[in-house]
N, C-alpha and C positions, 0 to 999 in steps of 0.2 A: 504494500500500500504506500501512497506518496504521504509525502508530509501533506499536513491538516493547513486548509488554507483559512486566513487570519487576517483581521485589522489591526494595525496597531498605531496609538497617538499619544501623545501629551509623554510626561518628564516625570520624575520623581518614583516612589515605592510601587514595584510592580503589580498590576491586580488584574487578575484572570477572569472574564466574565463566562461563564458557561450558560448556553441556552438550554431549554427544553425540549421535548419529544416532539417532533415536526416541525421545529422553528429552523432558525439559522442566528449566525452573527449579527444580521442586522436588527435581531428584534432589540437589542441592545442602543440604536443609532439615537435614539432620542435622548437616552440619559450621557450618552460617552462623553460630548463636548463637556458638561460640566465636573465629568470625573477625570477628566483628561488634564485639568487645570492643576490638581494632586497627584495622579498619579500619572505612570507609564501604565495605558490600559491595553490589553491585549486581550482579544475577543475571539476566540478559534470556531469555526464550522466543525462540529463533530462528525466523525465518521456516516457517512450516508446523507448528512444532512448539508444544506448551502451548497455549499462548491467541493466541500471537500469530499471524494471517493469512498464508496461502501470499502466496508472491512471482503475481507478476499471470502471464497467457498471454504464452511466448515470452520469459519472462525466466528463466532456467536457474539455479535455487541451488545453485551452485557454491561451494566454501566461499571462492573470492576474493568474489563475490557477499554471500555471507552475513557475510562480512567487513564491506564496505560499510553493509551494513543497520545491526547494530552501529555500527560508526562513525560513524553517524547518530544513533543516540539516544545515543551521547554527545556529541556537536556539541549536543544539543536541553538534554541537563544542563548542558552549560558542564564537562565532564569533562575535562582536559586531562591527558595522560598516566600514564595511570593502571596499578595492579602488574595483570597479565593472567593467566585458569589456565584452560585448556581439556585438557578431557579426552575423548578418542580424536577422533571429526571435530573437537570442540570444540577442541584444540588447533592441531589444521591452519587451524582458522577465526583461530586467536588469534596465528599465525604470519603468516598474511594480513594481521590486522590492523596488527601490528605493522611490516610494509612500508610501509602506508598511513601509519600516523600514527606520531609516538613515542608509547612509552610507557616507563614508568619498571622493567620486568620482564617476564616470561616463562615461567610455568611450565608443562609440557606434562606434563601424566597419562597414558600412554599413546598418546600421539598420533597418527591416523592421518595417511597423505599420505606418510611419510618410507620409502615403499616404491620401489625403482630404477624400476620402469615401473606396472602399474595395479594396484586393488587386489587382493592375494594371495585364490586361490581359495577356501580355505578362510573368509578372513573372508567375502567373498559370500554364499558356499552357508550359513553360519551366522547370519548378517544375516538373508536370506531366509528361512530355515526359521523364527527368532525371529517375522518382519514375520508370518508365513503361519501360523503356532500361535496368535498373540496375537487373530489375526483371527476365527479357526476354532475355536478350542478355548479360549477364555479363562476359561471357567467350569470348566472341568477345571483349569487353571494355575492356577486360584484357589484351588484345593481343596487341589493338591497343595502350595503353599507355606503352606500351615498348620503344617506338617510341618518341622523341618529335613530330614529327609531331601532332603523336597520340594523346598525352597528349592535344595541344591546341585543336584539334575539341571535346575531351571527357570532358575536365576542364575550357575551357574557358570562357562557361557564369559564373562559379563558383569559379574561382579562377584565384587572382590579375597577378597570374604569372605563368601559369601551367607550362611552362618548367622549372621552380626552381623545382616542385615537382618530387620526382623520383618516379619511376616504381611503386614499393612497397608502399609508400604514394599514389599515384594514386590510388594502387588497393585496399586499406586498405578504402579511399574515396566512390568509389564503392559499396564494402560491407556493410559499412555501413550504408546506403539509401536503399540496398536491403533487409538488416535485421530489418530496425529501424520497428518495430513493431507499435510504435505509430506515422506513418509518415501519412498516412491519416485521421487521425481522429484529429490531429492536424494542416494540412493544412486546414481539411473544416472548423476548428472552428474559422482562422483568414479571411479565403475568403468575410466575408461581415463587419469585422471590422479594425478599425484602433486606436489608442492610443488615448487613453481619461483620462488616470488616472489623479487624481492629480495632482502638482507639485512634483519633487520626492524631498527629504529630503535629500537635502545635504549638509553636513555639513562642509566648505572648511576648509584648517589648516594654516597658515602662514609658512608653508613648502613646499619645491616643489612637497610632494606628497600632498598636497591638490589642487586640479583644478577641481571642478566644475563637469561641463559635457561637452566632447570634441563629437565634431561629426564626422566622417572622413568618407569622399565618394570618388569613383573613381572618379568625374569629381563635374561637379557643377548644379545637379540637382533642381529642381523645390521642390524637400522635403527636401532642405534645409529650407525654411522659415519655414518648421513645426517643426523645431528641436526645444526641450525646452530652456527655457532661459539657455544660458553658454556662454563659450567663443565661438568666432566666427568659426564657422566651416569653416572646412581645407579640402581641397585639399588633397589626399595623393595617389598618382600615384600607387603604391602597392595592392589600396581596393579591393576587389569585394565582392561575397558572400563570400568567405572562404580565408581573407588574412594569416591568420593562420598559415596555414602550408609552404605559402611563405617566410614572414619576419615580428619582431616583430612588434609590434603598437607603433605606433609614441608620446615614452614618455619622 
């Protein structure tokens, strides 16, 4: 597989944005300029997903998997422990990571993986019907997020705030789910699992950019007691799958 193709901007302590299951780097594009001013942000396409190349035959993108990948193209920057934000799989991948290697934070958006056994029915059957509309009916979904109305019945399970998303962001959301190449071969490989790695390795700083691992969910779910040891997970009215492209993460 080629190296995972990537954005990168702005100066200062490195932080890894990870998307979620059907998205790409660009769900990311609306918060970057303002984290770009702090940090050096780097935003990778996950295997199968955006630009970058499905994982090869017989190799299962698993998010420990998808972990590894990542953790490769920062082994190829010379990235050493860098602040981490994954949002819904993208956090489970960033929990992964964070086993593998240090890193210097942790923040998870909604994270999936921290469910007691596989993933809950409801997310599936809502996965699924997204994957299978985006496919099927994409030019109808286009039309309707013209619209705010639109936006909330097409983005709502998916996003903290779909009427902050415009037209364009909407339909870019869209395509992307429809193209990701490695969308089902990576929903079935988390369908009967959930987060078991290790503890992740993190290494706090006596700086405010050192905190641990934050958790942030739209309400106050029953996966919160399975979040790893950090500070106390928060509340962040903003969350859902894809706070993203709404408003920055609560740093």
């Amino acid at each position: 597989m080629e190296s995972l193709r990537f954005s990168r901007r702005g100066a200062g302590p490195s932080l890894v944005l990870i998307h979620g299951l059907g998205s790409s780097r660009a769900a990311w594009d609306p918060v970057v300029p303002q984290l770009a001013e702090r940090f050096d942000v780097i935003a990778p396409d996950l295997p199968g997903f955006g630009e970058s190349e499905a994982l090869g035959p017989g190799d299962e993108p698993h998010p420990g998997r998808l972990a590894a990948a990542v953790a490769d193209l920062l082994d190829e920057l010379h990235i050493d422990r860098p602040h981490l934000v994954g949002n819904s799989v993208g956090g489970w991948v960033s929990l992964e990571l964070a086993a593998l290697r240090p890193v210097s934070s942790v923040t998870l958006l909604s994270p999936a993986g921290l469910w007691p056994r596989g993933v809950p029915l409801y997310s599936l059957a809502s996965l699924r019907i997204t994957r299978w509309a985006s496919l099927h009916a994409a030019g109808l979904l286009s039309r309707l997020v013209a619209h705010r109305v639109g936006r909330i019945l097409v983005l709502g399970q998916t996003h903290g705030r779909p009427t902050h998303v415009t037209p364009d962001q909407a339909r870019a959301s869209i395509e992307a789910i429809r193209t990701a190449r490695g969308f089902d071969a990576a929903l079935a490989a988390t369908v009967h699992r959930h987060y078991s790695a290790a503890a992740p390795s993190v290494h706090r700083s006596p700086s405010r950019s050192g905190r641990g691992i934050c958790c942030c969910f739209p309400a106050s779910p029953a996966t919160w007691n399975s979040c790893p040891p950090a500070r106390a997970p928060r509340r962040y009215p903003a969350a859902a799958t894809s706070p993203c492209s709404t408003a920055p993460p609560p740093w």
